[in-house]
C-alpha positions as CSV (number, residue, x, y, z in Angstrom):
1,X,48.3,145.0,159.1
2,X,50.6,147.6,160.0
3,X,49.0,148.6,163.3
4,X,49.3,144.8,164.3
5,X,52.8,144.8,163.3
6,X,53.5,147.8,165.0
7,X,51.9,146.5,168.3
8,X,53.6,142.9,168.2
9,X,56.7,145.4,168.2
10,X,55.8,147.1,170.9
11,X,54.4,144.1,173.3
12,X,58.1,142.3,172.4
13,X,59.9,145.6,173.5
14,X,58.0,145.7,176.8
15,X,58.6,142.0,177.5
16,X,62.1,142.5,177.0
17,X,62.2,145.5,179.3
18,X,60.5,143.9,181.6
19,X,62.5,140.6,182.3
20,X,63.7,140.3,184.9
21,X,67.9,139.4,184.3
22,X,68.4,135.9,185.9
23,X,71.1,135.7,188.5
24,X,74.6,133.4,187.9
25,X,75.6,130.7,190.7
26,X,78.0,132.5,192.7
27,X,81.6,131.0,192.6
28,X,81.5,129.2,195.7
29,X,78.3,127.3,193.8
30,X,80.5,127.0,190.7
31,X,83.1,125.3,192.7
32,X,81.0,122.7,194.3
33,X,79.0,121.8,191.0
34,X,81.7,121.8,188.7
35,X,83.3,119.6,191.4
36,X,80.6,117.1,191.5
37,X,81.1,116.8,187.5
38,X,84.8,116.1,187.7
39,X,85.5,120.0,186.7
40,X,84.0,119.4,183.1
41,X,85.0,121.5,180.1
42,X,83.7,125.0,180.3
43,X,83.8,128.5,180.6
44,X,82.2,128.6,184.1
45,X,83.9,125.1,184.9
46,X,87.2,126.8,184.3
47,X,86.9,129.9,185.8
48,X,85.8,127.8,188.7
49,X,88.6,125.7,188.6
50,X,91.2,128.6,188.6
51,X,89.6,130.0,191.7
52,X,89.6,127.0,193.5
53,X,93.4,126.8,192.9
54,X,93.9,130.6,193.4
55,X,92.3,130.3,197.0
56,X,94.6,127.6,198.2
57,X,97.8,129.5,197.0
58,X,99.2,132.2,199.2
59,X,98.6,134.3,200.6
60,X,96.6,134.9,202.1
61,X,95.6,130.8,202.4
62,X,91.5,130.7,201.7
63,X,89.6,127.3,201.8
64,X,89.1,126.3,198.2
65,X,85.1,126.5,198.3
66,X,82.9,128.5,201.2
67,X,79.7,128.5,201.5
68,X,77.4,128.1,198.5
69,X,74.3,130.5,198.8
70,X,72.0,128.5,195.8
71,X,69.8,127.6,198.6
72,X,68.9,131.1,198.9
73,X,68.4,131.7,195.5
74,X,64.5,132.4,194.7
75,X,62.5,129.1,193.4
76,X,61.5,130.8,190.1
77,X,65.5,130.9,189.5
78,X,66.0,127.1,190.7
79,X,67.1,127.9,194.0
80,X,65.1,126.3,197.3
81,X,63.8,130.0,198.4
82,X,65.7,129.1,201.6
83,X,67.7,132.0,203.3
84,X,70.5,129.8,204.5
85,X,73.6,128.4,202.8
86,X,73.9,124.8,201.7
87,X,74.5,122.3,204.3
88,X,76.9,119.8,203.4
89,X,77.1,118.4,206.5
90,X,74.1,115.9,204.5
91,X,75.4,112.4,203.5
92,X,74.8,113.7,199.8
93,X,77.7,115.3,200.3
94,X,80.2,113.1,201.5
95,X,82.1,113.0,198.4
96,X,82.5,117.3,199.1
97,X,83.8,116.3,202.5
98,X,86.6,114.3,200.7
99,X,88.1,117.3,199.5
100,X,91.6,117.9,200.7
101,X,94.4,120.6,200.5
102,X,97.4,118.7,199.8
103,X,100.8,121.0,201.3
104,X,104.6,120.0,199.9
105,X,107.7,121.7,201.7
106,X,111.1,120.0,200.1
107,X,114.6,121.1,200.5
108,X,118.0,119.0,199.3
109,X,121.2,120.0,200.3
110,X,124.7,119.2,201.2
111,X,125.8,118.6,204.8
112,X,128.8,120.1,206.3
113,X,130.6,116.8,205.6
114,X,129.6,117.6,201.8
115,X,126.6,114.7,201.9
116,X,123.5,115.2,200.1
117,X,120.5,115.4,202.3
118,X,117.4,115.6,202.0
119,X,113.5,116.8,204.0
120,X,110.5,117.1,202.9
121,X,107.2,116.7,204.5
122,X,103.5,116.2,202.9
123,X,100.4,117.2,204.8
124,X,97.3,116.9,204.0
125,X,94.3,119.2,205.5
126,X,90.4,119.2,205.5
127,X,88.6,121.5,202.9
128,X,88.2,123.8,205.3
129,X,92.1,124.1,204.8
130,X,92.0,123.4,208.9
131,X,92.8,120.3,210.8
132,X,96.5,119.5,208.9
133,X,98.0,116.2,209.6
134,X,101.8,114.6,208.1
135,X,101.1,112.1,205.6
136,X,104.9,111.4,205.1
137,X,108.3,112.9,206.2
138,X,111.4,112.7,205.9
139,X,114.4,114.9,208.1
140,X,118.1,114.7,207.1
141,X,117.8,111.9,205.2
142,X,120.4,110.4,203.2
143,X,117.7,108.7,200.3
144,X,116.2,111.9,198.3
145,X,112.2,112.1,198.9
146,X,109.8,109.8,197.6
147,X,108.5,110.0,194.1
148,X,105.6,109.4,195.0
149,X,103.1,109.0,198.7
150,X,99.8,108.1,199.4
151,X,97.0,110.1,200.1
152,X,94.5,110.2,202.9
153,X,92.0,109.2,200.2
154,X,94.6,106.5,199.0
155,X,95.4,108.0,195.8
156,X,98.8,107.9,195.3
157,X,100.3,111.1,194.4
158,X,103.5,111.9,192.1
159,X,106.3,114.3,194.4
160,X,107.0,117.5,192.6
161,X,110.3,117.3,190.5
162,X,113.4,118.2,192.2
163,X,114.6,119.2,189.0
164,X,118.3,119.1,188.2
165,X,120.0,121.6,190.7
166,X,122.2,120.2,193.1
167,X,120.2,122.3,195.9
168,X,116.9,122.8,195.7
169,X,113.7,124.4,197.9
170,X,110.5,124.1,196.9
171,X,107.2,124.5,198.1
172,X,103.7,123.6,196.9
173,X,99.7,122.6,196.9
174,X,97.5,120.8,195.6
175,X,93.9,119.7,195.7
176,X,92.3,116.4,196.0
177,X,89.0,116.0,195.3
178,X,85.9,113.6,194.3
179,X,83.0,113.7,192.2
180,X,79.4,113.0,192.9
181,X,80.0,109.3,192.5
182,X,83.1,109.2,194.7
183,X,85.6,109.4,191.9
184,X,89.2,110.5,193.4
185,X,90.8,113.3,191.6
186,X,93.4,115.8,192.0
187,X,95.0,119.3,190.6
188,X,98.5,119.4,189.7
189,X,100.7,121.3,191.6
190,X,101.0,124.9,192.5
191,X,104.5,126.5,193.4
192,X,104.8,129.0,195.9
């Protein structure tokens, strides 16, 4: 009885030894899946989260997601075997296209007639964070900016807070995003 014992003991060490460690998404992967869930509660969901939010704050400015590699991921490990990166030029992934990298410059201040003025301008650019274009404006104007706008995506979007100062800058971004089923989302916003 012992010697069986001590050779179950043994064969279990050598298994162990000899397992092979299986290998994480990588982050761009993360993104991209934890996207398609609506960024779920989790460890990995969070982590990807904060990167996606890190990449679009300067600087330097990053896309929020690049390539995902699980394609090229062995089979045994869930991956395709494949050697390139995903494709999401597929219609399976025109919610992913969605995606969006929402940009807020604001400034209020007085005129040298001692008028409060106000610009601000919203653009909105491809996940790529590429091919920018206004979605609203404003230059000198006498009405401060809107609380809110509407999205490419037509979501419509709260302004950040001018806050109580009499003069104020500010500057941030956002993300807009979808899940799998199409369901419009979006981070808060990011000062920089």
């Amino acid at each position: 009885m012992r010697i069986r014992t001590i050779s179950a003991a043994a064969l279990l060490i050598g298994t162990i030894s000899a397992a092979k460690p299986a290998k994480a998404y990588d982050i761009d992967c993360a993104i991209i899946l934890c996207m398609a869930g609506g960024f779920p509660a989790s460890a990995v969901c969070s982590a990807a989260y904060a990167e996606m939010i890190r990449r679009i704050t300067p600087k330097p400015v990053l896309p929020p997601f690049g390539p995902c590699t699980y394609p090229a991921a062995p089979a045994a490990l869930g991956g395709t075997g494949r050697t390139e990166a995903l494709d999401i030029s597929n219609p399976d992934y025109a919610w992913l296209r969605r995606t969006r990298v929402i940009w807020w410059h604001g400034r209020q201040y007085e005129n040298r007639d001692g008028e409060l003025r106000w610009n601000w301008s919203v653009s909105s650019c491809h996940h790529t964070n590429l091919f920018c274009r206004i979605v609203s404006n404003g230059y000198r104007s006498k009405d401060p900016w809107p609380d809110t706008f509407k999205t490419e995506n037509g979501q419509t979007i709260k302004s950040p807070s001018a806050g109580a100062a009499r003069f104020h800058s500010s500057r941030s971004v956002m993300m807009e995003f979808s899940d799998y089923e199409g369901v419009m989302n979006h981070s808060g916003w990011s000062a920089y």
